[in-house]
mmCIF file as Biopython writes it, N, C-alpha, C and O atoms, coordinates in Angstrom:
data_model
#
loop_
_atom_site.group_PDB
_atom_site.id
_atom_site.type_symbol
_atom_site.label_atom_id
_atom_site.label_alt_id
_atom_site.label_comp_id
_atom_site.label_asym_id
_atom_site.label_entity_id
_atom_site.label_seq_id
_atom_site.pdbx_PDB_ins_code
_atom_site.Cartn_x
_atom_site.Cartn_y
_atom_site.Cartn_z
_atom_site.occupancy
_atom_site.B_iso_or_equiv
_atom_site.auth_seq_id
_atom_site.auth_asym_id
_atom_site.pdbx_PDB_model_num
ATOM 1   N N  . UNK A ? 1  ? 1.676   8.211  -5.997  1.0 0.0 1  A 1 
ATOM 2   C CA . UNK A ? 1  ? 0.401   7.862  -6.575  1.0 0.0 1  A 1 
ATOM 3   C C  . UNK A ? 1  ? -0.516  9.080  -6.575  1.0 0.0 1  A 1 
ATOM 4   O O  . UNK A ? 1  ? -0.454  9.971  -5.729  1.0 0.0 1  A 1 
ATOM 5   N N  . UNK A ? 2  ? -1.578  9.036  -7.840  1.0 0.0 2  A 1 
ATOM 6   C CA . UNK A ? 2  ? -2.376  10.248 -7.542  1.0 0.0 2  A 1 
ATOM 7   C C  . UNK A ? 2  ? -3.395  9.959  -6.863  1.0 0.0 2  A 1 
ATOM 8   O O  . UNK A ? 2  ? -3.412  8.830  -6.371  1.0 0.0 2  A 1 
ATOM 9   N N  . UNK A ? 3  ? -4.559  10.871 -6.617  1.0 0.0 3  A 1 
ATOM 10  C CA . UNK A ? 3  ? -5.594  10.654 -5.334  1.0 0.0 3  A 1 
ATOM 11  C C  . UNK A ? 3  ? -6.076  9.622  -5.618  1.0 0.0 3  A 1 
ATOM 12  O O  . UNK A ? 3  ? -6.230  8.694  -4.824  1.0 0.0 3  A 1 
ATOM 13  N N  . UNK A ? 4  ? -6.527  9.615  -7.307  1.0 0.0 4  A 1 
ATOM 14  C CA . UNK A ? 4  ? -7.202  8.411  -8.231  1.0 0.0 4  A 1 
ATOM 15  C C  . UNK A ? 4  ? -6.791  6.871  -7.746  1.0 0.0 4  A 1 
ATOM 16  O O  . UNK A ? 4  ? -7.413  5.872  -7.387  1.0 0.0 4  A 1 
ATOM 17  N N  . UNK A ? 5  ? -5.462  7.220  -7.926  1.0 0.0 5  A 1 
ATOM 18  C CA . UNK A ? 5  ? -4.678  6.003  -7.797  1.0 0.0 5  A 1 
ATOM 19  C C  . UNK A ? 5  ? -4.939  5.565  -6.062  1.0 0.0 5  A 1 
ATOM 20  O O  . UNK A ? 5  ? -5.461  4.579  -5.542  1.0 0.0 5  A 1 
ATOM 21  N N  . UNK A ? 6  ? -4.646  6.139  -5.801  1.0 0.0 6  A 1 
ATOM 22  C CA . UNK A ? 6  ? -4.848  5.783  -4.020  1.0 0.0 6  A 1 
ATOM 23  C C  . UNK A ? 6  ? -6.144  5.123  -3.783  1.0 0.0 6  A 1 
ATOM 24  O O  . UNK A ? 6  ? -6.390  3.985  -3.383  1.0 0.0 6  A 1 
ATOM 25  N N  . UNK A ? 7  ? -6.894  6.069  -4.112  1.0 0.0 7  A 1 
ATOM 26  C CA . UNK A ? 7  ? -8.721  5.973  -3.953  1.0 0.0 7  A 1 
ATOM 27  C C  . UNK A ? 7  ? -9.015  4.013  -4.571  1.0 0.0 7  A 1 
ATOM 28  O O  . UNK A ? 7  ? -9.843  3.177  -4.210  1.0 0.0 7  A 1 
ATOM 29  N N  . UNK A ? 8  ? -8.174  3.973  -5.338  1.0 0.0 8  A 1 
ATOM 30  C CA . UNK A ? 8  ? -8.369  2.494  -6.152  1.0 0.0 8  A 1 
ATOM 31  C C  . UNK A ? 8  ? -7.626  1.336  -5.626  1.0 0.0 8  A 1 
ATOM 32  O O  . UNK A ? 8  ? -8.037  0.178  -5.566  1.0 0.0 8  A 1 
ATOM 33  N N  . UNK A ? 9  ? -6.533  1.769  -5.269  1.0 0.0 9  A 1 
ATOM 34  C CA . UNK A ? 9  ? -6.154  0.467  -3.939  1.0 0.0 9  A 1 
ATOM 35  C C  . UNK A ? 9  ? -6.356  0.555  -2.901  1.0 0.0 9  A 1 
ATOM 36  O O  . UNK A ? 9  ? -5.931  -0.402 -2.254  1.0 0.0 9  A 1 
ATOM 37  N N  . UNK A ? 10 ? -7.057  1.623  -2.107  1.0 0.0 10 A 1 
ATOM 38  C CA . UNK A ? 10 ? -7.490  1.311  -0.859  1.0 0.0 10 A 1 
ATOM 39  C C  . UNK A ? 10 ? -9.051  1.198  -0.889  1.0 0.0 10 A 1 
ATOM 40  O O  . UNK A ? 10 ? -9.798  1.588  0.008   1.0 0.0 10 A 1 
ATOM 41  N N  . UNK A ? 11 ? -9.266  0.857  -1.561  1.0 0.0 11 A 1 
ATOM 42  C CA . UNK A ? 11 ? -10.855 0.469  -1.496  1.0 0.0 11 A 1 
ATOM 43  C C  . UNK A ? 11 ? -11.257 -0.326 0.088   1.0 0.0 11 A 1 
ATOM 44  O O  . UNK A ? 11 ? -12.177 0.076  0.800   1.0 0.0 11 A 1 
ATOM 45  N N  . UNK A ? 12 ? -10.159 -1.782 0.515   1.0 0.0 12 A 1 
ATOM 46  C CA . UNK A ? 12 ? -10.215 -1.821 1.467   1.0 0.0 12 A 1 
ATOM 47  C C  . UNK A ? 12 ? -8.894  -1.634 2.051   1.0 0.0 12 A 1 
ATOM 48  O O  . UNK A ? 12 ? -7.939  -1.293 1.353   1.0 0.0 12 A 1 
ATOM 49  N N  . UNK A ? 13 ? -8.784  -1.878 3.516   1.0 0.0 13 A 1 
ATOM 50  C CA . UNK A ? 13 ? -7.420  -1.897 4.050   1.0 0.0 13 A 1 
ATOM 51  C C  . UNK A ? 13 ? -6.101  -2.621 3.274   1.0 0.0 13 A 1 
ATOM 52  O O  . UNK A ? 13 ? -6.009  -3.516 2.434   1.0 0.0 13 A 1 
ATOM 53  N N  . UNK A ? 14 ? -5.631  -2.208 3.622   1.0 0.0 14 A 1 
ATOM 54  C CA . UNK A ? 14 ? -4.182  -2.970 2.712   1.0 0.0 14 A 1 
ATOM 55  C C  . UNK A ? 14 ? -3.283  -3.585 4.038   1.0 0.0 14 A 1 
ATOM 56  O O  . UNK A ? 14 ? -2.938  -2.840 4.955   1.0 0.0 14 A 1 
ATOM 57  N N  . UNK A ? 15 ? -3.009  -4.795 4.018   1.0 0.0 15 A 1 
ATOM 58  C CA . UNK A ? 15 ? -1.567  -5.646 4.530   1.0 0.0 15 A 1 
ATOM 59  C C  . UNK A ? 15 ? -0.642  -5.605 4.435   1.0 0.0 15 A 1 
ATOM 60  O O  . UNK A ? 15 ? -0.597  -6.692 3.859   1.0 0.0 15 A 1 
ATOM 61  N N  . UNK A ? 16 ? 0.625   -5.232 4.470   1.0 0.0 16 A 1 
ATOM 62  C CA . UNK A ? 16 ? 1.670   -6.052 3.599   1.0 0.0 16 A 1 
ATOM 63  C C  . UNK A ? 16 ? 2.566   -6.488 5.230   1.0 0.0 16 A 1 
ATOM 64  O O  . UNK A ? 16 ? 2.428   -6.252 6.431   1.0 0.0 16 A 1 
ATOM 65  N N  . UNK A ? 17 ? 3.345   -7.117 4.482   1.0 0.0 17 A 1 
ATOM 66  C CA . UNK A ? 17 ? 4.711   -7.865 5.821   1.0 0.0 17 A 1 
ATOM 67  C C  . UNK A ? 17 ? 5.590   -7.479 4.827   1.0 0.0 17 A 1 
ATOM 68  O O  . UNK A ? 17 ? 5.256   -7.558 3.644   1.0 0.0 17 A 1 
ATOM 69  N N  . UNK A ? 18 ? 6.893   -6.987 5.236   1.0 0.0 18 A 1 
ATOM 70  C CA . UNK A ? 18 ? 7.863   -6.470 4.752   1.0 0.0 18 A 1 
ATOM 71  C C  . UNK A ? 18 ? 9.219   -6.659 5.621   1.0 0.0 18 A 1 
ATOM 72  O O  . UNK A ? 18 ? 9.111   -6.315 6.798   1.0 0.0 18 A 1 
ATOM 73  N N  . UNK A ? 19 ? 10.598  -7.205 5.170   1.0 0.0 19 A 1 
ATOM 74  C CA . UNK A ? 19 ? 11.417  -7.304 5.562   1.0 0.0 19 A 1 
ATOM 75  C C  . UNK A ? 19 ? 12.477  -6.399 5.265   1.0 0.0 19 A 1 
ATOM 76  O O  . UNK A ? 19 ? 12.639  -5.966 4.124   1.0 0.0 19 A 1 
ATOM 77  N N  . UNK A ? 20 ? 13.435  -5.988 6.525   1.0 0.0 20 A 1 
ATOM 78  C CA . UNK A ? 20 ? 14.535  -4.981 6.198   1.0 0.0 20 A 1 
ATOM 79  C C  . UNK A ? 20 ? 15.423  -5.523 7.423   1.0 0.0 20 A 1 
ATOM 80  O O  . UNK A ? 20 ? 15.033  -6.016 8.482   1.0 0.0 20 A 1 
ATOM 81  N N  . UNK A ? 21 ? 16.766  -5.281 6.958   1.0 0.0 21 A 1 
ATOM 82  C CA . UNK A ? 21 ? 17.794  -5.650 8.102   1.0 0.0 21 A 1 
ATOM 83  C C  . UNK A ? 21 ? 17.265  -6.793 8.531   1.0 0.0 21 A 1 
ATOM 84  O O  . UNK A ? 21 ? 17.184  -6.854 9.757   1.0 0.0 21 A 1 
ATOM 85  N N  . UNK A ? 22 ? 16.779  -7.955 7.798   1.0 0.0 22 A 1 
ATOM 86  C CA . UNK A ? 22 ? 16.422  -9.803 8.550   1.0 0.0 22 A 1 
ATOM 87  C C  . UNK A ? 22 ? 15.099  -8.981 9.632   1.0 0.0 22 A 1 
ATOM 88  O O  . UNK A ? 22 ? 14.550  -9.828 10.336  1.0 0.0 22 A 1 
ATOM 89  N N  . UNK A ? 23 ? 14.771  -8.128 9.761   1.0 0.0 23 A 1 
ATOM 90  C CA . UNK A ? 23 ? 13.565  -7.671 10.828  1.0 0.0 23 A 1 
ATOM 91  C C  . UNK A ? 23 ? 11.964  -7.803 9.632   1.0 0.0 23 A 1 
ATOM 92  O O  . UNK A ? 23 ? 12.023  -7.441 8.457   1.0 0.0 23 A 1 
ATOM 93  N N  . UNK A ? 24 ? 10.938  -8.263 10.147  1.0 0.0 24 A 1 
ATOM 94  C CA . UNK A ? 24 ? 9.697   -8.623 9.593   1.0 0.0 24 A 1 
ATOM 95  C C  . UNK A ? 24 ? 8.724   -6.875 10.001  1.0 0.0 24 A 1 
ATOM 96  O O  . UNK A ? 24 ? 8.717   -6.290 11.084  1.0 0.0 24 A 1 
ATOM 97  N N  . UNK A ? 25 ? 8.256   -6.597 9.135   1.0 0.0 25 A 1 
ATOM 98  C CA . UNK A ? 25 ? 7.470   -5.906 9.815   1.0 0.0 25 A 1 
ATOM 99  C C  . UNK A ? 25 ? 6.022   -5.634 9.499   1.0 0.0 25 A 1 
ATOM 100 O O  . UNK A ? 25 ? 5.773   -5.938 8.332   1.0 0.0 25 A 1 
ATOM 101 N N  . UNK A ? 26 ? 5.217   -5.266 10.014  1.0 0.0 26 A 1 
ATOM 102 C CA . UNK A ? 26 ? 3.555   -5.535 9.840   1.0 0.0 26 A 1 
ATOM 103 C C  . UNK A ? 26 ? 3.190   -4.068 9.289   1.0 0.0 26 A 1 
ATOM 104 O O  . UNK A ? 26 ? 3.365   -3.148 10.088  1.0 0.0 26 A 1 
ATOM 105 N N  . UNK A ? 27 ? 2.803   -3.817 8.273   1.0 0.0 27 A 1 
ATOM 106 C CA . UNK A ? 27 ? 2.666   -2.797 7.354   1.0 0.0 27 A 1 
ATOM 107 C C  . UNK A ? 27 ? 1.045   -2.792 7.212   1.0 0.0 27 A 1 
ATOM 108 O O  . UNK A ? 27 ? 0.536   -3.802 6.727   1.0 0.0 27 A 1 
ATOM 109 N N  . UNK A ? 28 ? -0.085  -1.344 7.742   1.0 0.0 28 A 1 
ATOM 110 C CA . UNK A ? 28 ? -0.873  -1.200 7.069   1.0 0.0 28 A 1 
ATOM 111 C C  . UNK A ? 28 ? -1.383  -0.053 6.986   1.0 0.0 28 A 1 
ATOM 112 O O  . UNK A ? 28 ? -1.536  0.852  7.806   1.0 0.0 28 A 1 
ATOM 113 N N  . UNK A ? 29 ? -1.736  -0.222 5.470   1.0 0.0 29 A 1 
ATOM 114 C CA . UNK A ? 29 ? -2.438  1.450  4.684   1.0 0.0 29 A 1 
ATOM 115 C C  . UNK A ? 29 ? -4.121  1.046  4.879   1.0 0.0 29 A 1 
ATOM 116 O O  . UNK A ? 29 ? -4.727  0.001  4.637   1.0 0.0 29 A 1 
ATOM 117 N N  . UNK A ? 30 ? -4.670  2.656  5.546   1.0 0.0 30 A 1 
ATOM 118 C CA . UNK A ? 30 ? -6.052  2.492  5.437   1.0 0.0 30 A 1 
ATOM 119 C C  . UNK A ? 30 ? -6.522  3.865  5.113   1.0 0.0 30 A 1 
ATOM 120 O O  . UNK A ? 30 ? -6.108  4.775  5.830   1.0 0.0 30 A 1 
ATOM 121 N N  . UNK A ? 31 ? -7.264  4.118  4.211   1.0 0.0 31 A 1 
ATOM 122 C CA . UNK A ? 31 ? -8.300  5.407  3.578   1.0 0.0 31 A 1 
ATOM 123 C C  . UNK A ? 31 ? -9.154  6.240  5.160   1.0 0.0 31 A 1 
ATOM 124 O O  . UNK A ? 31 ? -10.100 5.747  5.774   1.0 0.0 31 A 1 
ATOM 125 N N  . UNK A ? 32 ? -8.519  7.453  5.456   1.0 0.0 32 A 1 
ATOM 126 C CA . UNK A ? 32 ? -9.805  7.518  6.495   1.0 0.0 32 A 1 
ATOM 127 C C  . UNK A ? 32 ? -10.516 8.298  6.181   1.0 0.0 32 A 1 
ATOM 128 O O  . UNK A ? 32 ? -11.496 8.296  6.926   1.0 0.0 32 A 1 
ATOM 129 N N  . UNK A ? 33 ? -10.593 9.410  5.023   1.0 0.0 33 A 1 
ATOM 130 C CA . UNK A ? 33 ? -11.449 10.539 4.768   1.0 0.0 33 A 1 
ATOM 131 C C  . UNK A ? 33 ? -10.943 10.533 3.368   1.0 0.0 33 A 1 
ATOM 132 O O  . UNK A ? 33 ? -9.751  10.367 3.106   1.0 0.0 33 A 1 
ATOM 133 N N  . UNK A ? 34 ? -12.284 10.800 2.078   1.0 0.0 34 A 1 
ATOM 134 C CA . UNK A ? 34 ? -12.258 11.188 0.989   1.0 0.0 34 A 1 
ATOM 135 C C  . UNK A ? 34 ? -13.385 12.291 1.237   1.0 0.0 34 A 1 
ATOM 136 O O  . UNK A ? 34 ? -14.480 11.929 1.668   1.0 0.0 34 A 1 
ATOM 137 N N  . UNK A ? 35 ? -13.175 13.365 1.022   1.0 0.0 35 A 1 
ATOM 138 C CA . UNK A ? 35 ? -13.152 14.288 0.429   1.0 0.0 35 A 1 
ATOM 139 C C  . UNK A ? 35 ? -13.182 14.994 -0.694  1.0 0.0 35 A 1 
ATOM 140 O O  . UNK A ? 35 ? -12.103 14.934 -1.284  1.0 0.0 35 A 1 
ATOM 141 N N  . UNK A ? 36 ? -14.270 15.867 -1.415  1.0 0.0 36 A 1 
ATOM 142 C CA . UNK A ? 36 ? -14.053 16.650 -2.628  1.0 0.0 36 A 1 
ATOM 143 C C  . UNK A ? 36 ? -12.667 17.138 -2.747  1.0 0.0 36 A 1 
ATOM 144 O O  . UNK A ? 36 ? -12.171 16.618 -3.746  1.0 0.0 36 A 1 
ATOM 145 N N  . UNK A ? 37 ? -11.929 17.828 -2.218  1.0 0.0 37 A 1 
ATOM 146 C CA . UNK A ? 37 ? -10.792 18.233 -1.829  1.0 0.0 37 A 1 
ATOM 147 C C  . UNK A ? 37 ? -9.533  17.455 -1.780  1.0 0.0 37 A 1 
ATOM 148 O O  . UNK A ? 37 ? -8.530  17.838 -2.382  1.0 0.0 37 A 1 
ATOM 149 N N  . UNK A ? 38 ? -9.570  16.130 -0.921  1.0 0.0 38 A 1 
ATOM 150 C CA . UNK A ? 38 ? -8.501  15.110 -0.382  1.0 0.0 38 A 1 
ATOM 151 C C  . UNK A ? 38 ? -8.710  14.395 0.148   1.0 0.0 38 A 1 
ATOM 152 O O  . UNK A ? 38 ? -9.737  14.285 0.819   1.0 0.0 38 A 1 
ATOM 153 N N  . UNK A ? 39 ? -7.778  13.576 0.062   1.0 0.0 39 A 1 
ATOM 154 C CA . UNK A ? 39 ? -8.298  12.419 0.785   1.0 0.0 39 A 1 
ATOM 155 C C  . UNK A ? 39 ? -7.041  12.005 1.878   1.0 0.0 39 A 1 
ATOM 156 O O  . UNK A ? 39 ? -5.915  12.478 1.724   1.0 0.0 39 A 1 
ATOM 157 N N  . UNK A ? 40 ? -7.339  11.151 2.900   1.0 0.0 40 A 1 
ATOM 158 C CA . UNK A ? 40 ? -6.244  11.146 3.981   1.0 0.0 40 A 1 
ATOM 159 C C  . UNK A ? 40 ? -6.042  9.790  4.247   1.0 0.0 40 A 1 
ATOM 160 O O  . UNK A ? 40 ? -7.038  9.068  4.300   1.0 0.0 40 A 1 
ATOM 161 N N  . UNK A ? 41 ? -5.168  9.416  4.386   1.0 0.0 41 A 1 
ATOM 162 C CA . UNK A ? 41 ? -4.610  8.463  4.115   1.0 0.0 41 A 1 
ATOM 163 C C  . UNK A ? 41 ? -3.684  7.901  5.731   1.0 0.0 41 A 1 
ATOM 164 O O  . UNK A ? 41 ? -3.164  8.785  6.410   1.0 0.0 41 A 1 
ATOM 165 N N  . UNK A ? 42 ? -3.578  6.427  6.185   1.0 0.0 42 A 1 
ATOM 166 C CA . UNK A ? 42 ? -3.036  6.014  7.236   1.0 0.0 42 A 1 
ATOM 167 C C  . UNK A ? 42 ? -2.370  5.092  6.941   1.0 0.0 42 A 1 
ATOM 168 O O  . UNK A ? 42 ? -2.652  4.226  6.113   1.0 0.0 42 A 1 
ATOM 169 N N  . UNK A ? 43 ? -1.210  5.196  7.724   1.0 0.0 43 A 1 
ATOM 170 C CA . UNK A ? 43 ? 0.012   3.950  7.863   1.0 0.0 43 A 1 
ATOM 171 C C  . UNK A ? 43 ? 0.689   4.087  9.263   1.0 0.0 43 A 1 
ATOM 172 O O  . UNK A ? 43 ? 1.338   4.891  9.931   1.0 0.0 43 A 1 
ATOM 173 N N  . UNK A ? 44 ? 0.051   2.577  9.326   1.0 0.0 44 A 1 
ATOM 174 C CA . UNK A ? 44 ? 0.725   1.786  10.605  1.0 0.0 44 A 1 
ATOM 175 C C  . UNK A ? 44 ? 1.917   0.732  10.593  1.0 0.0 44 A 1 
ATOM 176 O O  . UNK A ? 44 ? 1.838   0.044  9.575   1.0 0.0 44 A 1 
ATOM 177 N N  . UNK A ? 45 ? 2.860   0.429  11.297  1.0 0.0 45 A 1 
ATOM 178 C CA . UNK A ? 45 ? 3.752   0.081  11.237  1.0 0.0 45 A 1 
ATOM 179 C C  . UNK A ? 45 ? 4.069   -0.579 12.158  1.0 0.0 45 A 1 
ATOM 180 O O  . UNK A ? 45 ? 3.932   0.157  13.136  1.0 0.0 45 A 1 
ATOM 181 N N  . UNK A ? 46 ? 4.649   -2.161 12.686  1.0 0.0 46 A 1 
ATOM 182 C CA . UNK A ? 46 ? 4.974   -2.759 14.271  1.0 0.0 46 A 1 
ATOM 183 C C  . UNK A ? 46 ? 6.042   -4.074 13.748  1.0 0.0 46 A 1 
ATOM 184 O O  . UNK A ? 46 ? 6.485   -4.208 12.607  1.0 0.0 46 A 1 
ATOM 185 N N  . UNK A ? 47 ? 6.225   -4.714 14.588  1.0 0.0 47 A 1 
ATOM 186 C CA . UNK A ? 47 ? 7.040   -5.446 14.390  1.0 0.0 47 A 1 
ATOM 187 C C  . UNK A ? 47 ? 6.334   -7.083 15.172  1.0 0.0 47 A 1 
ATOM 188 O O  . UNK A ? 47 ? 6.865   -8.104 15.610  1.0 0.0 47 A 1 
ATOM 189 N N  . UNK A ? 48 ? 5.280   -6.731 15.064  1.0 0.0 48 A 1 
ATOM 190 C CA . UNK A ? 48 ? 4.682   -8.137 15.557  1.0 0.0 48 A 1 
ATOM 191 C C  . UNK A ? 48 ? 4.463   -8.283 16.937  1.0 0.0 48 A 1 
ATOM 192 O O  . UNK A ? 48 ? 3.402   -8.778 17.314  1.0 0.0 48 A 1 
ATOM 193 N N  . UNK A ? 49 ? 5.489   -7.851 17.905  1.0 0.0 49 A 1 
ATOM 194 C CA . UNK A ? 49 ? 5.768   -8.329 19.019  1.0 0.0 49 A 1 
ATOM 195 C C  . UNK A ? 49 ? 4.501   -6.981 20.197  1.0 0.0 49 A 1 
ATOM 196 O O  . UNK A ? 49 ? 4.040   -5.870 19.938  1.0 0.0 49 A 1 
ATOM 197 N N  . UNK A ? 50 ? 4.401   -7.860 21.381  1.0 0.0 50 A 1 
ATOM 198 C CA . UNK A ? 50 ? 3.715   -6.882 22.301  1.0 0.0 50 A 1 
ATOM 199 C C  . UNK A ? 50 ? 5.398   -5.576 22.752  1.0 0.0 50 A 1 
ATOM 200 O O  . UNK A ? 50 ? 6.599   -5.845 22.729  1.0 0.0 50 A 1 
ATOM 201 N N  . UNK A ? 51 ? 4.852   -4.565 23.019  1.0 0.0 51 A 1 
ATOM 202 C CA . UNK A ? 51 ? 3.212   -3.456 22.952  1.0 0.0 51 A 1 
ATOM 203 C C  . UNK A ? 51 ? 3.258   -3.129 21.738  1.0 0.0 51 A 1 
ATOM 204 O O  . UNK A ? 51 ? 2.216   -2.560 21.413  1.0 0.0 51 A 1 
ATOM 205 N N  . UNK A ? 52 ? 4.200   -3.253 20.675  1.0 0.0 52 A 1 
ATOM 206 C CA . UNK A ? 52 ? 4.252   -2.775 18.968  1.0 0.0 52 A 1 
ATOM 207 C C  . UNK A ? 52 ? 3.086   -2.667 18.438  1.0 0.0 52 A 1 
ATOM 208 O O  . UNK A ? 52 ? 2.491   -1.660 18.053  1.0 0.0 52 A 1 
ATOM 209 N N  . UNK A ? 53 ? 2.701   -4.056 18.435  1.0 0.0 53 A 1 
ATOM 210 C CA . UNK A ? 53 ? 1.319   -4.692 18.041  1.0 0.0 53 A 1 
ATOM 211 C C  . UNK A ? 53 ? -0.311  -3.801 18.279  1.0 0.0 53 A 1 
ATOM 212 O O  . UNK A ? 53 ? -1.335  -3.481 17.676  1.0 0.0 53 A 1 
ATOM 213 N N  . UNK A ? 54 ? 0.338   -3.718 19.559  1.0 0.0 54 A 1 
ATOM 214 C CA . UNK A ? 54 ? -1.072  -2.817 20.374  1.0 0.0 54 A 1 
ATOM 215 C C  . UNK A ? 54 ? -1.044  -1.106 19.949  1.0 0.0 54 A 1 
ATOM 216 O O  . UNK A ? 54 ? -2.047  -0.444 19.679  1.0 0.0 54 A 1 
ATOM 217 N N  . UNK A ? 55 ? 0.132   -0.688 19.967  1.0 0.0 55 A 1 
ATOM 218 C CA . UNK A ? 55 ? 0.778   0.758  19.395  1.0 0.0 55 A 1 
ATOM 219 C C  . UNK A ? 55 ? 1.413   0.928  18.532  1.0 0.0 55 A 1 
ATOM 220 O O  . UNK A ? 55 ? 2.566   1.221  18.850  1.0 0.0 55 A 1 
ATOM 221 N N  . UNK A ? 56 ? 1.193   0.882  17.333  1.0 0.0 56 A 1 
ATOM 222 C CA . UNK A ? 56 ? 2.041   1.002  16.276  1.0 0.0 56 A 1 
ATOM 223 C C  . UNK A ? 56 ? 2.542   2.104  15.924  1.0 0.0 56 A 1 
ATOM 224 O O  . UNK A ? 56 ? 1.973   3.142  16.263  1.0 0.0 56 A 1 
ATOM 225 N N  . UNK A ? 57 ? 3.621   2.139  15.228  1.0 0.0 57 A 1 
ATOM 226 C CA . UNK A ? 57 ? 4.062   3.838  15.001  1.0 0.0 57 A 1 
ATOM 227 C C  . UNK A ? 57 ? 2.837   3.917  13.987  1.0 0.0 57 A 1 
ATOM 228 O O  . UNK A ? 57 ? 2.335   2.947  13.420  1.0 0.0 57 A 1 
ATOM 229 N N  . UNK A ? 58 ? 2.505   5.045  13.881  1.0 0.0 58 A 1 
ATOM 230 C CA . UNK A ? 58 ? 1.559   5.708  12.828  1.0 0.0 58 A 1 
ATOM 231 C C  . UNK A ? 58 ? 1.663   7.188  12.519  1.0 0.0 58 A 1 
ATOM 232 O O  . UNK A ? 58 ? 1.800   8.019  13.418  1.0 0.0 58 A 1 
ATOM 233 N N  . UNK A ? 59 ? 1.582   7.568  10.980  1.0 0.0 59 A 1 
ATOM 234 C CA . UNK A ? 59 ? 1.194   8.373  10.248  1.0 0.0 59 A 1 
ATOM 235 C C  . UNK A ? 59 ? 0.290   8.550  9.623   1.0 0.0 59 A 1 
ATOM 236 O O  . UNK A ? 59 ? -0.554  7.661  9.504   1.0 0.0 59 A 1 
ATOM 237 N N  . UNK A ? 60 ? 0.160   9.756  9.014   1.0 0.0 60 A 1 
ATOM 238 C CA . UNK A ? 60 ? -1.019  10.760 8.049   1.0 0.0 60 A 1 
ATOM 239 C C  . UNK A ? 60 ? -0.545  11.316 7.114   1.0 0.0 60 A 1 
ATOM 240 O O  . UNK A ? 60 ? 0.448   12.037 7.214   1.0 0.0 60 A 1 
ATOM 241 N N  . UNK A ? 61 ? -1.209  11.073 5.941   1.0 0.0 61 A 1 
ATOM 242 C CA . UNK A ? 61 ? -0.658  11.904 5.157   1.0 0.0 61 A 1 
ATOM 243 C C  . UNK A ? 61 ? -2.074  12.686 4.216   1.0 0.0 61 A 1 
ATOM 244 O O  . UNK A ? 61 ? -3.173  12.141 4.323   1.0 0.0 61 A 1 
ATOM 245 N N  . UNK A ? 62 ? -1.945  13.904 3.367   1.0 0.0 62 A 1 
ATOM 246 C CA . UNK A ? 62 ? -2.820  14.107 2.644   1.0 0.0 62 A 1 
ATOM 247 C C  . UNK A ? 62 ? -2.673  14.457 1.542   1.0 0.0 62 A 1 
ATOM 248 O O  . UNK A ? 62 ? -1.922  15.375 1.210   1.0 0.0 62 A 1 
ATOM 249 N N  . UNK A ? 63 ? -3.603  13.555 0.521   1.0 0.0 63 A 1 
ATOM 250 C CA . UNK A ? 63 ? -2.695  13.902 -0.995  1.0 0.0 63 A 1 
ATOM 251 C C  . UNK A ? 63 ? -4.280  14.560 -0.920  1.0 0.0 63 A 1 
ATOM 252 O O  . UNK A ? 63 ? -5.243  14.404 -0.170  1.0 0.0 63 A 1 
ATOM 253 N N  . UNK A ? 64 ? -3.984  15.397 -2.150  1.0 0.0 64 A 1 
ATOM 254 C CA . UNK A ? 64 ? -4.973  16.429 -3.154  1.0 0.0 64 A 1 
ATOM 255 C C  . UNK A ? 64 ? -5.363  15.784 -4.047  1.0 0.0 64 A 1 
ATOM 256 O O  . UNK A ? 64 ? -4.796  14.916 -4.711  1.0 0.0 64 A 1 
ATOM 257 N N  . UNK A ? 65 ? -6.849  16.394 -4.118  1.0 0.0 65 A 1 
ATOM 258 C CA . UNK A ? 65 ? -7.326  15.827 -5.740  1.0 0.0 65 A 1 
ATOM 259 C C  . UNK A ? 65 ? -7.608  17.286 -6.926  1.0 0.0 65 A 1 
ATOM 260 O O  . UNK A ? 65 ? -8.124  18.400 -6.831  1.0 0.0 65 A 1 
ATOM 261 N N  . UNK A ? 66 ? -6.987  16.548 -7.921  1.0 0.0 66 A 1 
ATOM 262 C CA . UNK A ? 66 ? -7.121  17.533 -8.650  1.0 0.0 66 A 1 
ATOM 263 C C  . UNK A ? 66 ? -7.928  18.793 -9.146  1.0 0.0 66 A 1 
ATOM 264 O O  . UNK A ? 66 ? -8.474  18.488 -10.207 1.0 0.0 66 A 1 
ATOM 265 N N  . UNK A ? 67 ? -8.250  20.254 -8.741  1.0 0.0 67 A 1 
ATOM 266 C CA . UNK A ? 67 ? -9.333  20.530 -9.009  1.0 0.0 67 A 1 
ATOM 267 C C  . UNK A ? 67 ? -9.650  21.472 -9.863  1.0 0.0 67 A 1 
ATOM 268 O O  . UNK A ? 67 ? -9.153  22.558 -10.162 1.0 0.0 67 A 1 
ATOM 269 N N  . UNK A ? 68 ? -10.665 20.801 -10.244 1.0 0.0 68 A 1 
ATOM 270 C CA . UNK A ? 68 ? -11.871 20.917 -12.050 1.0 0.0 68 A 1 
ATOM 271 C C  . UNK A ? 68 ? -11.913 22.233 -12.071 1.0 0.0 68 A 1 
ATOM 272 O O  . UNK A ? 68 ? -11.857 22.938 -11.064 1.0 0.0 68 A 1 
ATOM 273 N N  . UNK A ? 69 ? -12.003 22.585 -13.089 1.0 0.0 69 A 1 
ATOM 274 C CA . UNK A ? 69 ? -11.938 24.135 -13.978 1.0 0.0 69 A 1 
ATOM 275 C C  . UNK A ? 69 ? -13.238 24.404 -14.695 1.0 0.0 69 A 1 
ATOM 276 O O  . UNK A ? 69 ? -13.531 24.053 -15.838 1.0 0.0 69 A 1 
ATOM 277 N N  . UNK A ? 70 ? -14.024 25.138 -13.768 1.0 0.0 70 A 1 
ATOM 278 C CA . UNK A ? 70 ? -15.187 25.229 -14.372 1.0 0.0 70 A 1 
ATOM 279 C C  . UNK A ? 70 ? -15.309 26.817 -14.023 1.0 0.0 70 A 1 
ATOM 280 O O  . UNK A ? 70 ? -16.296 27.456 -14.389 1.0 0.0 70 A 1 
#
């Protein structure tokens, strides 16, 4: 997705539940910094159960926004 695109579905947090191998898992994307520059982006990941729940694996990522030619 481009920054655009990102910037427009995470307006708020995002949910999803997602299944792999019969396992459920608790999926969420959240916006933490926009930026002229970029914007940064979070995903958490658990499986429902305690300490998952409380600690989720988590990442960062940072996409770029395109920049203007002036």
């Amino acid at each position: 997705m481009s920054a655009g695109e990102l910037l427009s579905a995470l307006h708020n947090v995002r949910g999803y539940e997602v299944e792999l191998d019969s396992k459920r898992y608790q999926v969420e994307v959240e916006l933490l910094e926009n930026t002229d520059v970029y914007i940064h982006v979070m995903i958490s990941v658990d499986d429902g159960s305690l300490p998952a729940a409380i600690f989720p694996v988590t990442t960062t990522f940072i996409q770029h926004k395109p920049q203007s030619v002036g």
